[in-house]
DOTOR-18070 format. One record per atom (N, C-alpha, C, O): x, y, z; residue number from 1; residue in one letter; chain. Coordinates in nm, 4 decimals. Layout:
<recs>
REC       xx       yy       zz resi resn chain
REC        X        Y        Z  NUM    A     A
...
</recs>
This chain:
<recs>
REC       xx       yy       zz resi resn chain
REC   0.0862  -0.1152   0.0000    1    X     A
REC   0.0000   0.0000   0.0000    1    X     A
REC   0.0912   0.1218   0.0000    1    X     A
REC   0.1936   0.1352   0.0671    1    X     A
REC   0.0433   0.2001  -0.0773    2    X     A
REC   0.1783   0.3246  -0.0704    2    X     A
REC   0.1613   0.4232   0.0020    2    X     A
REC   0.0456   0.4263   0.0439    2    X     A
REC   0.2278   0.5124   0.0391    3    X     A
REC   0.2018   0.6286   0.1254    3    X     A
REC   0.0922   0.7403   0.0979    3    X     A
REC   0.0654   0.8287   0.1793    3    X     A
REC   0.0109   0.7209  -0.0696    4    X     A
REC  -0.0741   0.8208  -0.1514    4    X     A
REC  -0.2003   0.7185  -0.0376    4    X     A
REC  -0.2493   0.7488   0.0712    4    X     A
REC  -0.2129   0.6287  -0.0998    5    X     A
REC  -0.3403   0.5517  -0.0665    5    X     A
REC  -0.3396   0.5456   0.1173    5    X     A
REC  -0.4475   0.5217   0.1715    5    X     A
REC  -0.2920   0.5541   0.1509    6    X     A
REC  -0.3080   0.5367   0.3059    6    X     A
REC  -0.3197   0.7170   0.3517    6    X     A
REC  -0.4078   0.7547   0.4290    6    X     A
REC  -0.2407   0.7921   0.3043    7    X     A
REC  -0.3141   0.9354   0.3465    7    X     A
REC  -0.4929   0.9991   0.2740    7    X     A
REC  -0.5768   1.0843   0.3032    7    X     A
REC  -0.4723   0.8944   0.1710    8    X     A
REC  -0.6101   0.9373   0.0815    8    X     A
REC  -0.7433   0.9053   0.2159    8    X     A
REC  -0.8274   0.9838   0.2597    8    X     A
REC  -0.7161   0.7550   0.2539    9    X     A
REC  -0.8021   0.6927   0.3502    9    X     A
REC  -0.7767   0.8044   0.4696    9    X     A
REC  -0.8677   0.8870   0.4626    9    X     A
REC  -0.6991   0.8312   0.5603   10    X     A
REC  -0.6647   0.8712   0.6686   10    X     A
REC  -0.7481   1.0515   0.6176   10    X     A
REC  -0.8184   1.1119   0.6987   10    X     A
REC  -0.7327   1.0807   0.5426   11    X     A
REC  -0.8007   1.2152   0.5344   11    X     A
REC  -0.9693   1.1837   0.4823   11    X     A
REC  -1.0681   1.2461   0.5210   11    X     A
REC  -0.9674   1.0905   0.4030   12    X     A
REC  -1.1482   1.0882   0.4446   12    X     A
REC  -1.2222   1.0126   0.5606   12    X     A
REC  -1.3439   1.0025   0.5764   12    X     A
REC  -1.0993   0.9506   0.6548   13    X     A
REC  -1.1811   0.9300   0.7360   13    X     A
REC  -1.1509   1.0718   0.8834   13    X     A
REC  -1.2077   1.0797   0.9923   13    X     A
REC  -1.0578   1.1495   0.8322   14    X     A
REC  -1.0768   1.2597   0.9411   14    X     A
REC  -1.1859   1.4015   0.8868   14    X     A
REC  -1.2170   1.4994   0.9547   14    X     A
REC  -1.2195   1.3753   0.7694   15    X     A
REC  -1.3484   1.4252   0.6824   15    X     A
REC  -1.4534   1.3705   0.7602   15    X     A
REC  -1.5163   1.4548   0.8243   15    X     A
REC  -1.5054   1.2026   0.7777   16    X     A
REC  -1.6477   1.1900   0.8274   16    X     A
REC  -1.5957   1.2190   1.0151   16    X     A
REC  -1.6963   1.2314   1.0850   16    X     A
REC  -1.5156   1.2256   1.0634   17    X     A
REC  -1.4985   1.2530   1.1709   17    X     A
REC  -1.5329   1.4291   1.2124   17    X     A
REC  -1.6078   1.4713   1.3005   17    X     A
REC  -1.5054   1.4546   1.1803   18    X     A
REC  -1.5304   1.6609   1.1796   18    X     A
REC  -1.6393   1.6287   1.1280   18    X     A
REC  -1.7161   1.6314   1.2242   18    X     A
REC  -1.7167   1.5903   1.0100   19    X     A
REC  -1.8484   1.6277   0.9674   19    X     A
REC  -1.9376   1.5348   1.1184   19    X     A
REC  -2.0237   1.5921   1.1851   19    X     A
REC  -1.8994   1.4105   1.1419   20    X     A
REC  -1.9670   1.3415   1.3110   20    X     A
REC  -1.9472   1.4473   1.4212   20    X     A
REC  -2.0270   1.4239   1.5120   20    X     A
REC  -1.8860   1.5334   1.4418   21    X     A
REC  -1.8718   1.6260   1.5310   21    X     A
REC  -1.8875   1.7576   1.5046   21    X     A
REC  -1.8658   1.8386   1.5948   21    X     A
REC  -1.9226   1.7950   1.3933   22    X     A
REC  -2.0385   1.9059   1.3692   22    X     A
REC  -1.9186   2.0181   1.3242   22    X     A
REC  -1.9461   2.1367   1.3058   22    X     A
REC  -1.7952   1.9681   1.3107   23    X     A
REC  -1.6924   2.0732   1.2821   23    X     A
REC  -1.7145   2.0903   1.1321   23    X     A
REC  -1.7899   2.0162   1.0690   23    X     A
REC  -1.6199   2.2289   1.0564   24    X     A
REC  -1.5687   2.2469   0.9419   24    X     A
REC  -1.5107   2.1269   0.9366   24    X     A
REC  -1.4693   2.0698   1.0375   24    X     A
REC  -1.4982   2.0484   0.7436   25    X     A
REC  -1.4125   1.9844   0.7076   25    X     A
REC  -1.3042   2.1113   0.6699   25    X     A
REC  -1.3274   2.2313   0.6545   25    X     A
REC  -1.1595   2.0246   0.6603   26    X     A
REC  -1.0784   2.1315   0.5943   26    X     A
REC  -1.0139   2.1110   0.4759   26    X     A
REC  -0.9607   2.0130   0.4238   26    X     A
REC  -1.0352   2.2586   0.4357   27    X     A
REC  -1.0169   2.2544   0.2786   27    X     A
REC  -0.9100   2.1474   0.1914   27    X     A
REC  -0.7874   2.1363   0.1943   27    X     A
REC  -0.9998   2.0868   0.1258   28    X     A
REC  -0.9038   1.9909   0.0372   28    X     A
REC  -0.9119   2.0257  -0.1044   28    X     A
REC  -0.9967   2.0994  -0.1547   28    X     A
REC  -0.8126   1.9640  -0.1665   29    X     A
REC  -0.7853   1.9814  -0.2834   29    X     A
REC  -0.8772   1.9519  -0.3982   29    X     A
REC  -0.9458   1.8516  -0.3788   29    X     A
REC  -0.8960   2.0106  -0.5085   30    X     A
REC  -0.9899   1.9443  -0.5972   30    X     A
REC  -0.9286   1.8163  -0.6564   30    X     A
REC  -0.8200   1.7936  -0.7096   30    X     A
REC  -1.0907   1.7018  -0.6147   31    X     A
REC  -1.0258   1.5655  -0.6776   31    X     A
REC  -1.0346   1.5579  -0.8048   31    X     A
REC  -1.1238   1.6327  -0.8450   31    X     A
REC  -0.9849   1.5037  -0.8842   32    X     A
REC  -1.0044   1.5115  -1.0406   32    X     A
REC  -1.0648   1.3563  -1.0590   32    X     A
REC  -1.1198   1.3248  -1.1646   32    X     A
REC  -1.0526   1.2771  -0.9659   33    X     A
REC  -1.1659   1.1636  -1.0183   33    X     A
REC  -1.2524   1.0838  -0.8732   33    X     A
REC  -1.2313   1.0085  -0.7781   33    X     A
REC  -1.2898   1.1117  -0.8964   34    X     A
REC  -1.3821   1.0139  -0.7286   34    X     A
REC  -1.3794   0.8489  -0.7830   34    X     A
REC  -1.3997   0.7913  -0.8898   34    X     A
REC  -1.3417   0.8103  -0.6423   35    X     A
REC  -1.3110   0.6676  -0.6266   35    X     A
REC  -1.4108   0.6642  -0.5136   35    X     A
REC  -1.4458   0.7518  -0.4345   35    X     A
REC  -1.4537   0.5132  -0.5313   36    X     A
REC  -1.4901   0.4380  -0.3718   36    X     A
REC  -1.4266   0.3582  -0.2967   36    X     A
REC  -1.3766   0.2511  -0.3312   36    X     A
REC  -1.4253   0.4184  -0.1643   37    X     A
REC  -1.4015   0.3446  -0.0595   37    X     A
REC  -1.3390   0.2232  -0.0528   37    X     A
REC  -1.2328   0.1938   0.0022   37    X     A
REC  -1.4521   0.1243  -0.1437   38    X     A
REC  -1.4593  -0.0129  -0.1460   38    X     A
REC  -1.3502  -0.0669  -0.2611   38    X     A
REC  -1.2748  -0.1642  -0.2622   38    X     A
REC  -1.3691   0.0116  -0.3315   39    X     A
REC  -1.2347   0.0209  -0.4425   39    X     A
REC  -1.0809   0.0254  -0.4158   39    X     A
REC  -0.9902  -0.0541  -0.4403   39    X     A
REC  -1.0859   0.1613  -0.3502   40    X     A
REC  -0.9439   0.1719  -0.2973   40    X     A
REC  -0.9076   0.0502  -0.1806   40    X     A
REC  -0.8016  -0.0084  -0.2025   40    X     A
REC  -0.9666   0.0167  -0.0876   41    X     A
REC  -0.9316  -0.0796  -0.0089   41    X     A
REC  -0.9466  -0.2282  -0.1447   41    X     A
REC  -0.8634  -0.3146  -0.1720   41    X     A
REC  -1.0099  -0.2175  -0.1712   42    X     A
REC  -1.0152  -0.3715  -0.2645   42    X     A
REC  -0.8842  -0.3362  -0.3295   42    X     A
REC  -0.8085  -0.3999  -0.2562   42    X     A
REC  -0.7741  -0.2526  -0.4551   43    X     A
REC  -0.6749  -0.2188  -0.4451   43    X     A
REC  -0.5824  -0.2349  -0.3770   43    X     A
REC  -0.4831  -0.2919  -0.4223   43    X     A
REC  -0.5872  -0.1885  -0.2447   44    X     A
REC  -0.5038  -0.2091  -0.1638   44    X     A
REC  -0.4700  -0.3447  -0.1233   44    X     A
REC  -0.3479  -0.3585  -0.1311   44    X     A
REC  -0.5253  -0.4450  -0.0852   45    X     A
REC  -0.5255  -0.5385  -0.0500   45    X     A
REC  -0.5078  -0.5986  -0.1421   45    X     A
REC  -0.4359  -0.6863  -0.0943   45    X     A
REC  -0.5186  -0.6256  -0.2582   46    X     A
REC  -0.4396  -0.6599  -0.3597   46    X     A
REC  -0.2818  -0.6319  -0.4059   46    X     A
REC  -0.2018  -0.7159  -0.4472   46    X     A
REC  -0.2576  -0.4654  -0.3834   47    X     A
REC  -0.1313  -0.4902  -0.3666   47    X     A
REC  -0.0483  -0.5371  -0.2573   47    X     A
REC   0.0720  -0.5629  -0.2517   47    X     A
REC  -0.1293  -0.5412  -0.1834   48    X     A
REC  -0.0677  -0.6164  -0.0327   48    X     A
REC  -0.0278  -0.7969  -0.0483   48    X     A
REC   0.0633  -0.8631   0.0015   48    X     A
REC  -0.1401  -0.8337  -0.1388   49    X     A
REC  -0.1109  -0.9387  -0.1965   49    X     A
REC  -0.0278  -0.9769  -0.2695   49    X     A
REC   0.0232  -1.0877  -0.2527   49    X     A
REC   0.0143  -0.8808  -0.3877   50    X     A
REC   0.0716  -0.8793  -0.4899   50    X     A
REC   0.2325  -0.9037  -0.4113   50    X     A
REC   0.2931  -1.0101  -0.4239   50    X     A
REC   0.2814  -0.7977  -0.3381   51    X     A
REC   0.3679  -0.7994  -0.2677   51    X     A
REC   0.4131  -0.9207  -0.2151   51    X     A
REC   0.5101  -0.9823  -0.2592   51    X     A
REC   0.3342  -0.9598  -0.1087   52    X     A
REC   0.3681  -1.1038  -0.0100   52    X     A
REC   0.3920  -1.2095  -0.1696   52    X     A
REC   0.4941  -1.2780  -0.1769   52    X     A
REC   0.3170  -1.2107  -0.2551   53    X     A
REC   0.3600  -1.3691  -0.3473   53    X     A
REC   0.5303  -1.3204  -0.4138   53    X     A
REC   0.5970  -1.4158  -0.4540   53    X     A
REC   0.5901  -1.1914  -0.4234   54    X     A
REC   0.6575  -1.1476  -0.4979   54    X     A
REC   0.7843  -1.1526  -0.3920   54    X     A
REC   0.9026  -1.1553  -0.4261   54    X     A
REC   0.7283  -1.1535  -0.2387   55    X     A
REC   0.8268  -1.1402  -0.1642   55    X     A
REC   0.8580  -1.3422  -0.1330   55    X     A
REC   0.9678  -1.3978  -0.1285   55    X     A
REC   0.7492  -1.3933  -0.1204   56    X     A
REC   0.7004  -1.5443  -0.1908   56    X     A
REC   0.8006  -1.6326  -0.2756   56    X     A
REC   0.8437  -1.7423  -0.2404   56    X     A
REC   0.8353  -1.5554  -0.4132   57    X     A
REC   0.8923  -1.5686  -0.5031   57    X     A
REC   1.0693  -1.5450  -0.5244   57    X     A
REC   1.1450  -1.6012  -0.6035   57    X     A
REC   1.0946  -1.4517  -0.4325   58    X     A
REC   1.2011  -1.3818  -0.4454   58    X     A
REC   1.2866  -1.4961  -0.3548   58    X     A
REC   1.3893  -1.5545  -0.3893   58    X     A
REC   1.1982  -1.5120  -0.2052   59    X     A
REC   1.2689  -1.6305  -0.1047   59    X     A
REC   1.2881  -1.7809  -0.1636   59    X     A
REC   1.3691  -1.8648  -0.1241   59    X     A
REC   1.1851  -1.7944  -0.2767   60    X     A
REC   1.1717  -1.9379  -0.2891   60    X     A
REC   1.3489  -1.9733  -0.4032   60    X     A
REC   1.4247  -2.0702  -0.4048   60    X     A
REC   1.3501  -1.8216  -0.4915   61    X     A
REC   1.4517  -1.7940  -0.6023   61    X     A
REC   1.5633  -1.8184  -0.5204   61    X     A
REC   1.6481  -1.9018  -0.5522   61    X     A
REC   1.5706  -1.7419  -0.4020   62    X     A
REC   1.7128  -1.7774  -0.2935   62    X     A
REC   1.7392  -1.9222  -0.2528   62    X     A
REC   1.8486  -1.9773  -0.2648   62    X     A
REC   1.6117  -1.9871  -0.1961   63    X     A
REC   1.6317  -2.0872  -0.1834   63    X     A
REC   1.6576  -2.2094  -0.2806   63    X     A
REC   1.6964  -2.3156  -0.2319   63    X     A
REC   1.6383  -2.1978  -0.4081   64    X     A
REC   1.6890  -2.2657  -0.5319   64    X     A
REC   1.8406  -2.2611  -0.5797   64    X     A
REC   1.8924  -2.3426  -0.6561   64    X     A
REC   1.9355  -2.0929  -0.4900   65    X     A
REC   2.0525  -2.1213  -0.5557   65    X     A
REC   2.0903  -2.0007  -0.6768   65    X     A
REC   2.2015  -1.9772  -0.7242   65    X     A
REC   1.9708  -1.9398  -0.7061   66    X     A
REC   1.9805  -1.8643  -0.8253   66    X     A
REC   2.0938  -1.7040  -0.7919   66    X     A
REC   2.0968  -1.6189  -0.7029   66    X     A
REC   2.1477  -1.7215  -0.8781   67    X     A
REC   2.3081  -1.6344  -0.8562   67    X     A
REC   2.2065  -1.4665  -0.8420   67    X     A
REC   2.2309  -1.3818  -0.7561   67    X     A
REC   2.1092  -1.4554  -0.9355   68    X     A
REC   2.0952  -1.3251  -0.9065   68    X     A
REC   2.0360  -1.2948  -0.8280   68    X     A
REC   1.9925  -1.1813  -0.8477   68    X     A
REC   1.9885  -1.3603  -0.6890   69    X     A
REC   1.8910  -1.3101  -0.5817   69    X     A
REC   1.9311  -1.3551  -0.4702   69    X     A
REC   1.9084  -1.4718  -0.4383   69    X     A
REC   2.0156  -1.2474  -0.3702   70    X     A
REC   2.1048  -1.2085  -0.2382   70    X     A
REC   1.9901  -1.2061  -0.1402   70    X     A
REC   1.8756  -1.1612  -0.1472   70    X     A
REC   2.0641  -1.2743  -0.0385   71    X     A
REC   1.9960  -1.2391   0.0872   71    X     A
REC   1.9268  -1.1214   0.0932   71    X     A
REC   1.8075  -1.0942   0.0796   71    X     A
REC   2.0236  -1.0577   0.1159   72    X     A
REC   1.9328  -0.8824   0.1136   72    X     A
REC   1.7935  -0.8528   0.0263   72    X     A
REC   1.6879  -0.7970   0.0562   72    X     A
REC   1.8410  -0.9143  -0.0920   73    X     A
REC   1.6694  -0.9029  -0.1865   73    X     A
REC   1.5694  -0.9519  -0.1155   73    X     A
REC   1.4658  -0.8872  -0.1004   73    X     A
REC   1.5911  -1.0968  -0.0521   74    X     A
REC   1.5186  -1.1521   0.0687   74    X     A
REC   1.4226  -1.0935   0.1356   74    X     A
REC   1.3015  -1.0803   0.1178   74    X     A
REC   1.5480  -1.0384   0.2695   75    X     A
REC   1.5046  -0.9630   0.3595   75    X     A
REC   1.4260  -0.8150   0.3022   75    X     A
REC   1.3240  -0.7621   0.3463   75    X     A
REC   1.4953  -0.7815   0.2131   76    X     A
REC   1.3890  -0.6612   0.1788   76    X     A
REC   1.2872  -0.6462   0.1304   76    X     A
REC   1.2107  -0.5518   0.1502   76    X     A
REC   1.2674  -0.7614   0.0411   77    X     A
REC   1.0902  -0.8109  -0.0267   77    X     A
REC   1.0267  -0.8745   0.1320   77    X     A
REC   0.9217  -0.8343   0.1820   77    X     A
REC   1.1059  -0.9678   0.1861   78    X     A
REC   1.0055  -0.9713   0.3030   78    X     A
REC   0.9664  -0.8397   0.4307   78    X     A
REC   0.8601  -0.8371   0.4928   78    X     A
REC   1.0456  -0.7691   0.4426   79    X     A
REC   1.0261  -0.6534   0.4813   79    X     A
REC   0.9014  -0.5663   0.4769   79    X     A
REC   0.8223  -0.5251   0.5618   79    X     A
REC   0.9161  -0.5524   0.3261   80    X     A
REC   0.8463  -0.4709   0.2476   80    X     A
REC   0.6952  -0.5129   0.2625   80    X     A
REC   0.5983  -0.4426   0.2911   80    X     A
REC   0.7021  -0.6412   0.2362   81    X     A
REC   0.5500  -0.7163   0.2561   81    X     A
REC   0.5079  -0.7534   0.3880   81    X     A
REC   0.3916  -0.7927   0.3967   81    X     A
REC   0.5891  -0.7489   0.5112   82    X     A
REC   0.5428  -0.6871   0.6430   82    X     A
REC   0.4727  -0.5701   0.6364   82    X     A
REC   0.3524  -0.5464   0.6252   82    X     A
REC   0.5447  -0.5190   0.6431   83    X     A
REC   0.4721  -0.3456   0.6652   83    X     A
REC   0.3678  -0.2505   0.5656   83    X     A
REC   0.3039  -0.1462   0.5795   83    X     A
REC   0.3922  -0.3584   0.4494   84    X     A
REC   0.2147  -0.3147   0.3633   84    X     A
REC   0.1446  -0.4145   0.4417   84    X     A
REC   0.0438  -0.3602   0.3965   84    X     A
REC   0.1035  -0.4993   0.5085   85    X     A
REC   0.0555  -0.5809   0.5841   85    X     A
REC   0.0043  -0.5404   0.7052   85    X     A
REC  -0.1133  -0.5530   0.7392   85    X     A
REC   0.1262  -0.4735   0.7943   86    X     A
REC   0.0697  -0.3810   0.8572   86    X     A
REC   0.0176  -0.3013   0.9070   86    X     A
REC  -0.0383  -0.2964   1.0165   86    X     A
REC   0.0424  -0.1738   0.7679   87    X     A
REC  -0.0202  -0.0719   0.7312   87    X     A
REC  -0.1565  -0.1203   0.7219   87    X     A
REC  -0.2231  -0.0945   0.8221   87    X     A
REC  -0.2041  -0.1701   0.6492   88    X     A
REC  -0.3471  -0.2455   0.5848   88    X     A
REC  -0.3920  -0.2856   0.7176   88    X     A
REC  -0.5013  -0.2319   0.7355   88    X     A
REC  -0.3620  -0.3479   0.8085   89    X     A
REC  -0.4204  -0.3904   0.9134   89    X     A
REC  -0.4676  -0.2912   1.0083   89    X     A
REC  -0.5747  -0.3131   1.0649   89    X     A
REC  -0.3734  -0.1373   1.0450   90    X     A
REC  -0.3630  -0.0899   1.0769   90    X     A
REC  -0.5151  -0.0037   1.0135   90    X     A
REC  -0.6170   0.0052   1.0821   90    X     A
REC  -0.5051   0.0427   0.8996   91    X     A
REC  -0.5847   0.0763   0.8469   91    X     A
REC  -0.7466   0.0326   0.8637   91    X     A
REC  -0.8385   0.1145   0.8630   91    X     A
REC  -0.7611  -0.0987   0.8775   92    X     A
REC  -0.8993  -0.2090   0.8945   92    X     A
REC  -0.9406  -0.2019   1.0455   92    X     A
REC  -1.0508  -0.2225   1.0963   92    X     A
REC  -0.8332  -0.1704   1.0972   93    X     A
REC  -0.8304  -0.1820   1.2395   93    X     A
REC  -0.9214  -0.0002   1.3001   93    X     A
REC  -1.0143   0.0054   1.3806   93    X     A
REC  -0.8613   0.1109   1.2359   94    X     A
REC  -0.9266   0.2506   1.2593   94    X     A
REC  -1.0327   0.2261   1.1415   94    X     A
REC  -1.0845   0.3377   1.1443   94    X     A
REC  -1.0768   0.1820   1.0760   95    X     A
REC  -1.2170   0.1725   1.0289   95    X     A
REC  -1.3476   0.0607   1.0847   95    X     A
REC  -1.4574   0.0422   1.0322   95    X     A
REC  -1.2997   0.0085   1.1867   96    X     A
REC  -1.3949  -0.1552   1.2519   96    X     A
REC  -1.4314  -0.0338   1.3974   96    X     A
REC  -1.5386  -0.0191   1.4561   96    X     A
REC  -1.2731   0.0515   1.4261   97    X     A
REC  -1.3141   0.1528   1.5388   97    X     A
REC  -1.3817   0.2559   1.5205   97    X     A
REC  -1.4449   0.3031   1.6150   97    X     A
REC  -1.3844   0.3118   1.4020   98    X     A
REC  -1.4574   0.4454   1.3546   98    X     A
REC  -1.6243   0.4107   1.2973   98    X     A
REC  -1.7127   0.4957   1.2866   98    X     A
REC  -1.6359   0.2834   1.2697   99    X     A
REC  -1.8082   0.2103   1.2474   99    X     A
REC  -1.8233   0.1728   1.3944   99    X     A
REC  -1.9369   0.1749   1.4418   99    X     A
REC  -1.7198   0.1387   1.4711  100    X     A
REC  -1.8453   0.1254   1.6212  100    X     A
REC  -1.8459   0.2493   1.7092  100    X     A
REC  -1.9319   0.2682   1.7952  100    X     A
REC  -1.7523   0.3273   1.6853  101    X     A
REC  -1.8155   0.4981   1.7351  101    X     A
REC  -1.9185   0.5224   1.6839  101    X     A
REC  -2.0136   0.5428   1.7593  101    X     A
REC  -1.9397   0.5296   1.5367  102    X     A
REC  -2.0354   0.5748   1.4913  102    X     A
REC  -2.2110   0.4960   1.5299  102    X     A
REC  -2.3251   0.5421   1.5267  102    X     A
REC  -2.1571   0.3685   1.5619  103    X     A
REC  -2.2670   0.2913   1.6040  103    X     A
REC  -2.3300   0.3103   1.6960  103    X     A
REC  -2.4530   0.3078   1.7008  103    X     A
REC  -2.2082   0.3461   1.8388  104    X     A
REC  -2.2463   0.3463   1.9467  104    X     A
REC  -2.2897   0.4757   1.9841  104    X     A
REC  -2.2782   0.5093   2.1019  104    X     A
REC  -2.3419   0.5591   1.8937  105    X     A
REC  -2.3715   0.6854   1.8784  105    X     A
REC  -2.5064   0.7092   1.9301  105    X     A
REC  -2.5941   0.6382   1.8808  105    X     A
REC  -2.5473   0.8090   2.0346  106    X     A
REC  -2.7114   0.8145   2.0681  106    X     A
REC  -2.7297   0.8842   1.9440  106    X     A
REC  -2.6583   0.9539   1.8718  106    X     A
REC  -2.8747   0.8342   1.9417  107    X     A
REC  -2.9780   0.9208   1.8370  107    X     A
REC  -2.9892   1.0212   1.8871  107    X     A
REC  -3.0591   1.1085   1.8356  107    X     A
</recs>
């Protein structure tokens, strides 16, 4: 998940947060294409996927012997596919909390 897509999420969900608390949103930029929600996370999690089989691939290449793929390529594809993993979780995790605020909301 890259650093665009995780601030995209993190600013519309501090958008329905100020609009839940009766504040100004603050001024954002004009979007030039509207996406959904369900999109960008479906995206995301795909490249989160994409990642782990590639980081998958890279360990299995080491473990075969193949001259062009170093430890380090290793550790850094597995790295890499930690922490989009993370991120993403991280992410699922302030949206499961921001639907039961909103739930636990009096009428």
């Amino acid at each position: 998940m890259s650093s665009v897509e995780i601030n995209s999420v993190l600013s519309q969900l501090r958008a329905l947060q100020a609009r839940s608390a009766g504040m100004e949103t603050p001024a954002q930029a004009p979007a030039t294409e509207r996406t959904d929600f369900g999109d960008l996370m479906g995206k995301a999690v795909n490249r989160v996927s994409e990642t782990q089989t590639q980081a998958a691939d890279t360990a299995r290449a080491f473990e075969l012997g193949q001259p062009d793929v170093s430890l380090a390529d290793v550790m850094l594809a597995s790295n890499r596919s930690q922490v989009e993993f993370t991120a993403l979780t991280q992410v699922r995790n302030r949206m499961v909390r921001a639907y039961q605020d909103i739930m636990n909301m009096p009428i």
